[in-house]
C-alpha positions in Angstrom: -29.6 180.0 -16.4 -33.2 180.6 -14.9 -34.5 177.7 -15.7 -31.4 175.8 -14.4 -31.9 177.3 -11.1 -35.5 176.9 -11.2 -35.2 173.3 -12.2 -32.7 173.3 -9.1 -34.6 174.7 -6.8 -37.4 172.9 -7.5 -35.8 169.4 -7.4 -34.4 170.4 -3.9 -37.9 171.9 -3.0 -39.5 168.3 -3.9 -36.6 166.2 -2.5 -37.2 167.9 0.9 -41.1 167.7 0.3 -40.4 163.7 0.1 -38.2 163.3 3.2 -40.8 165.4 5.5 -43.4 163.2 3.9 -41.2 160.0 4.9 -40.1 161.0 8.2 -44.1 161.8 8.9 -44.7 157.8 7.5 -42.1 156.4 10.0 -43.3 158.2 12.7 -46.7 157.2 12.3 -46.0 153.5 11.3 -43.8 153.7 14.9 -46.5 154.9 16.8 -48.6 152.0 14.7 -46.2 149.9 16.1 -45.6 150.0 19.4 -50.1 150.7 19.8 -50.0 147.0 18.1 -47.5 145.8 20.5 -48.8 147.2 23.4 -51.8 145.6 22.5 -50.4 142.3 21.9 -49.1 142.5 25.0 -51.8 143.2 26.4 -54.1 140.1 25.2 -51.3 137.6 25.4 -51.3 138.2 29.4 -55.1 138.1 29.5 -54.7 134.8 27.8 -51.6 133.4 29.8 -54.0 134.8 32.6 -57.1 132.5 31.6 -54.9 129.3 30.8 -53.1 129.4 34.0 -56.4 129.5 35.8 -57.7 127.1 33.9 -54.8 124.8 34.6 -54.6 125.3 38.2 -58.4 124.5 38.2 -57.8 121.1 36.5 -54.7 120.3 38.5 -56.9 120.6 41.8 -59.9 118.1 40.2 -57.2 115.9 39.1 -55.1 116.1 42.9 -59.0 115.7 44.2 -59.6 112.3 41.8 -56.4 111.1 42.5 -56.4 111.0 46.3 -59.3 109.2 46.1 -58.3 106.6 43.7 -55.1 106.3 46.2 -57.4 105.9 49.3 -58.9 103.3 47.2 -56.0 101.4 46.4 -54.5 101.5 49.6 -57.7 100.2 51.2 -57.6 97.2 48.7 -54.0 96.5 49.1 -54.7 96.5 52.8 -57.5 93.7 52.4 -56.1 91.9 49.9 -52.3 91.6 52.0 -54.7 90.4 54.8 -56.0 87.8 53.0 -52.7 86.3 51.2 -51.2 86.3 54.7 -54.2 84.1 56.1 -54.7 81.9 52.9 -52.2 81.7 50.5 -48.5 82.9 52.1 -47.4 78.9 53.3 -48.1 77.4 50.2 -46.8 80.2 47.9 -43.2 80.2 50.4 -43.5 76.1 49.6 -44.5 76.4 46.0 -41.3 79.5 46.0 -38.7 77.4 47.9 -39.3 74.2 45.6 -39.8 76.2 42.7 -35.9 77.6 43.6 -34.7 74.5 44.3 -35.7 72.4 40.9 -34.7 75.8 39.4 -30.8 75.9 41.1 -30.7 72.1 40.5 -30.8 72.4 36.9 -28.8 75.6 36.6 -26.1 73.8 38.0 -26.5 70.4 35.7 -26.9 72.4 32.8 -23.4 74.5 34.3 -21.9 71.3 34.6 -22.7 70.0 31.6 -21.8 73.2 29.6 -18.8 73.2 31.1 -17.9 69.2 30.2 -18.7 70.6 26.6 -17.2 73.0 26.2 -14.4 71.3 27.9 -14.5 68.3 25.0 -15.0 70.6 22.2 -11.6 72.2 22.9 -10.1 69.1 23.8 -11.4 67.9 20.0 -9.9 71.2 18.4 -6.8 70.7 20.1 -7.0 66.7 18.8 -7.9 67.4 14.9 -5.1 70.2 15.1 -2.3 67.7 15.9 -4.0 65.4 13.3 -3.2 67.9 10.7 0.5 68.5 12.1 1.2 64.9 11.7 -0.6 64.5 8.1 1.9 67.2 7.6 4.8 65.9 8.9 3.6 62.2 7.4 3.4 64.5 3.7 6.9 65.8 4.4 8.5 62.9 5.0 7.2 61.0 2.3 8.5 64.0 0.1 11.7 63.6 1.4 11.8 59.3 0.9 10.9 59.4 -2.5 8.6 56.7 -2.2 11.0 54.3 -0.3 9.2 52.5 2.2 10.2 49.4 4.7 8.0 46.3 5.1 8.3 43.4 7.5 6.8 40.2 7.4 7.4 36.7 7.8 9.6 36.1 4.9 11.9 39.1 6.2 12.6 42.7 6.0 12.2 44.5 2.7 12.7 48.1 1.5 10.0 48.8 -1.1 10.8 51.1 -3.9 8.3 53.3 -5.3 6.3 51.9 -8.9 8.6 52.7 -12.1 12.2 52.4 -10.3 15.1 50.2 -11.5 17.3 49.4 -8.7 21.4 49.3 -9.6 22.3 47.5 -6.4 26.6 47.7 -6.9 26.6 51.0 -4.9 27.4 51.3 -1.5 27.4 54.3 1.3 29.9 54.2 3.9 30.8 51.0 3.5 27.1 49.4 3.6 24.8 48.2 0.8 22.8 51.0 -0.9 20.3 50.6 -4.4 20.4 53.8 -6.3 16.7 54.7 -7.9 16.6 55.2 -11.5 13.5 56.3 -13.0 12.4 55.6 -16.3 
């Protein structure tokens, strides 16, 4: 029993032993911690520090460059407006308003003309569609006569039967002449 409380005891005794030794490691790798963040801190603002002076430094050379190029700019816009309002502003209206005018001309022509194209190509559509109604009707019809058409001439009327037919012609239909078609 001794040794079972010896055993005991000592497990206990080296279980607290580990814990004290743990608690000491996080407290330590805490204070590791927040020294490393403090000093992260610490050179991230130097460094935001340096680039934000360094910016404002090329901001003002560039403002500097810049006015100058506009002072520049403006002075040659200023000469050159001078000049194409001496030399070159009549013609160039001229050259502008004829320019317009050929321009509006042919718009309008080529408008016009659109439009008379257009115009015909519907007028065609509209012309082949009632082309194909009648082939239609003309198909239908010509179903329905069984090949029976009428010819005039000058030797007379005639009703022409259809190739192959053998016409009976002792029938009548209401009282007036009819052939009735046989085929072969």
């Amino acid at each position: 029993m001794k040794e079972i409380s010896t055993l005991g005891s000592l497990q206990k005794h080296l279980l607290q032993k580990q814990e004290e030794k743990r608690e000491q490691i996080e407290a330590l790798t805490q204070q590791e911690l927040e020294q490393l963040g403090s000093n992260l801190r610490n050179a991230a603002n130097r460094v935001l520090h340096i680039i934000e002076n360094d910016m404002q430094g090329q901001i003002a050379r560039m403002n500097q460059s810049l006015k100058k190029s506009l002072d520049q700019t403006r002075t040659q816009a200023e000469t050159l407006q001078s000049t194409i309002q001496k030399m070159w502003l009549k013609p160039a209206l001229i050259g502008l308003s004829l320019f317009l005018g050929f321009s509006l001309g042919s718009w309008g022509l080529m408008q016009f003309l659109s439009y008379q194209i257009t115009s015909q190509t519907e007028t065609l559509a509209q012309i082949q569609h009632h082309i194909e109604q009648e082939r239609q009707t003309l198909q239908i019809l010509q179903d329905k006569t069984w090949g029976v058409t009428l010819h005039q001439d000058k030797q007379g009327r005639f009703v022409v039967l259809p190739p192959g037919a053998n016409p009976k012609i002792s029938w009548s239909v209401d009282g007036r002449p009819a052939l009735i078609l046989s085929g072969k």
